[in-house]
C-alpha positions as CSV (number, residue, x, y, z in Angstrom):
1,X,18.9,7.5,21.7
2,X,21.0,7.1,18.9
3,X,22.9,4.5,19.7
4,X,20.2,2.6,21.3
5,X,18.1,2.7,18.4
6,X,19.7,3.3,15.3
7,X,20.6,-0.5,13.8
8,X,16.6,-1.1,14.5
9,X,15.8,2.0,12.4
10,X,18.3,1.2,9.6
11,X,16.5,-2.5,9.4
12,X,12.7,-0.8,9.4
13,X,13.9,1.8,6.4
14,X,15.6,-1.3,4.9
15,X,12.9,-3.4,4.7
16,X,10.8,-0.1,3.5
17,X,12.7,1.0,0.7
18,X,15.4,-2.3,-0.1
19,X,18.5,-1.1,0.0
20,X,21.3,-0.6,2.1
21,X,22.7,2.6,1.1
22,X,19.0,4.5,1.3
23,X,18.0,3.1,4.3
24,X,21.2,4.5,5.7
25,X,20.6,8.0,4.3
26,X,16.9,8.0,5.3
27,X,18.0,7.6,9.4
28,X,20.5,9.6,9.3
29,X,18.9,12.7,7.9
30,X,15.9,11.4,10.7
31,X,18.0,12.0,13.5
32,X,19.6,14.8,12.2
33,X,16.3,16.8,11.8
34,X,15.0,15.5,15.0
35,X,18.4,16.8,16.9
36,X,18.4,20.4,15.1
37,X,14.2,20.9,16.2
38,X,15.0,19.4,19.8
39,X,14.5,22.7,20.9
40,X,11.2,22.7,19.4
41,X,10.1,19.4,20.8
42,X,7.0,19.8,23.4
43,X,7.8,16.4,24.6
44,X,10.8,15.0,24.7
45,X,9.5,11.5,25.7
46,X,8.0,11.2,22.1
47,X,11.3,11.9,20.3
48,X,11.2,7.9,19.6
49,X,8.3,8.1,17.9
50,X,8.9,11.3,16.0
51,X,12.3,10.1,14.6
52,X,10.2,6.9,13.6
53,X,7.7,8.8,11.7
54,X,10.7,10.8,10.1
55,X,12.2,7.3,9.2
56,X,8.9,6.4,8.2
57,X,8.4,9.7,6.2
58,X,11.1,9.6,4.4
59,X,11.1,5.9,3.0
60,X,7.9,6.9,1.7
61,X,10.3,10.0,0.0
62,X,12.2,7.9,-1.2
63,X,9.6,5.5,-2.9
64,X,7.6,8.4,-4.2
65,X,10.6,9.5,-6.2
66,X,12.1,5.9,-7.2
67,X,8.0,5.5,-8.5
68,X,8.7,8.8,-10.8
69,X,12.0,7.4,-11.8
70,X,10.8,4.1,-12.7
71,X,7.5,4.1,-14.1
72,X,7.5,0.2,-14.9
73,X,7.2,-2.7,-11.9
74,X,10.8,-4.1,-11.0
75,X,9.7,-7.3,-9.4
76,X,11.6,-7.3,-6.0
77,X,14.6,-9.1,-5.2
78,X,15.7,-9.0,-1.4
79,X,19.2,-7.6,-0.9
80,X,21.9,-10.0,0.4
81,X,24.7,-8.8,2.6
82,X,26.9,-11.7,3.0
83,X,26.9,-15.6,1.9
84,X,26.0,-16.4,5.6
85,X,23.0,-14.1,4.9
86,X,22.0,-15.8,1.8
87,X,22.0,-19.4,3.0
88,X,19.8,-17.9,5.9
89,X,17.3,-16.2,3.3
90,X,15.4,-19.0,2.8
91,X,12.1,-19.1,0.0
92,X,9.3,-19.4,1.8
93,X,11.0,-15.6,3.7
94,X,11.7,-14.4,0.0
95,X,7.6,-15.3,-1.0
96,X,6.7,-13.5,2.3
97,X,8.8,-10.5,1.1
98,X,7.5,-10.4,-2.0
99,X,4.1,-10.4,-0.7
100,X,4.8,-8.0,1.4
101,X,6.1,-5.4,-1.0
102,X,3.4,-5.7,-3.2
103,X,1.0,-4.7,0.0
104,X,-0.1,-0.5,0.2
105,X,2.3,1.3,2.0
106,X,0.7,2.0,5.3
107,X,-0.5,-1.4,5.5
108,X,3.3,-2.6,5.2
109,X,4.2,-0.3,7.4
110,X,1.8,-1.2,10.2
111,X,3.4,-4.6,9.6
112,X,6.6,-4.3,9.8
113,X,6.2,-2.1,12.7
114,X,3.9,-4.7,15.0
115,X,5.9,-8.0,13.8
116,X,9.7,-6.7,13.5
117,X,9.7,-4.1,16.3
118,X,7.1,-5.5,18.4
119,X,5.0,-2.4,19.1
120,X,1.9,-1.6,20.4
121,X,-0.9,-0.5,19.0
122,X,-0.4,3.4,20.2
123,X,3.0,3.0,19.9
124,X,2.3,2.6,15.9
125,X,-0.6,5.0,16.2
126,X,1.8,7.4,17.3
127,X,4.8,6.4,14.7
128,X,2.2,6.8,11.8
129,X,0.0,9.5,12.9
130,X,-3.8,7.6,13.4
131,X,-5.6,6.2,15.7
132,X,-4.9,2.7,17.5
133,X,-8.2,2.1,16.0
134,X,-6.7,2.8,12.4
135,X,-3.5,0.5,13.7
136,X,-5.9,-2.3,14.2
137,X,-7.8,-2.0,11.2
138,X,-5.2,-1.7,9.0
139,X,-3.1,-4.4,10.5
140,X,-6.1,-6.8,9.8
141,X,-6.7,-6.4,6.3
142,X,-2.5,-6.4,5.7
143,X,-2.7,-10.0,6.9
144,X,-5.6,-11.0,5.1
145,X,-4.1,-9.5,2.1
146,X,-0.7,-11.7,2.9
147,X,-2.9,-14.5,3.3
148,X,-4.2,-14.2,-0.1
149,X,-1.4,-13.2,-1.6
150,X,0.2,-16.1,0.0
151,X,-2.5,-18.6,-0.9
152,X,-3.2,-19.5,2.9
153,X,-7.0,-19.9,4.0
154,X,-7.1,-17.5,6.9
């Protein structure tokens, strides 16, 4: 499962908490909390989605301490890895970013979860803990916020 899944779960902490280095520490201590309770696990079928939620939980960790840190808004800059990267990292993706940063967290992270890893509703439901229900909800007014935020009629 690790080496299946562990560049996609580096790129969803990435783009949850912006940096390299965090995003890095955030997986690994996901997996390696998820292997020391496999005994505990009921169902070992779910282990996807419970080291997603542990990704999941601990960007939100790791935001909720940056937050303390810095009290004041750093206006958000996307990191770039390489000069290939950078030509590639166009504006209109940076405005998008920007956008989406700004959104509530779970709204972000519905996001990023249905248009980066292509998931299902319940697949989300289960990443987050709600309801497909909740998924849908809160998936709608995320892209109705981008929209505004964006200035596109929707």
């Amino acid at each position: 499962m690790f080496a299946e899944h562990h560049v996609g779960l580096v790129r969803l902490a990435l783009l949850m908490v912006g940096d390299q280095a965090s995003a890095e520490d955030v997986v690994q201590e996901a997996f390696a909390r998820t292997h020391a309770g496999r005994a505990r696990m009921r169902d070992a079928d779910k282990a996807l989605a419970y080291v997603r939620s542990a990704v999941l939980n601990g960007c939100r960790s790791v935001l909720r301490r940056r937050a303390t840190v810095f009290r004041r808004a750093v206006p958000y800059e996307p990191p770039v890895w390489s000069a290939e990267s950078a030509v590639l990292l166009g504006e209109e993706r940076r405005e998008v970013l920007r956008a989406l940063q700004e959104l509530p967290g779970r709204q972000r992270e519905a996001l990023t979860l249905r248009y980066y890893f292509d998931l299902s509703d319940q697949e989300i439901a289960d990443t987050m803990g709600v309801g497909a229900s909740t998924v849908r909800s809160t998936i709608a007014r995320g892209l109705a916020a981008l929209a505004r935020a964006l200035g596109e009629d929707s």
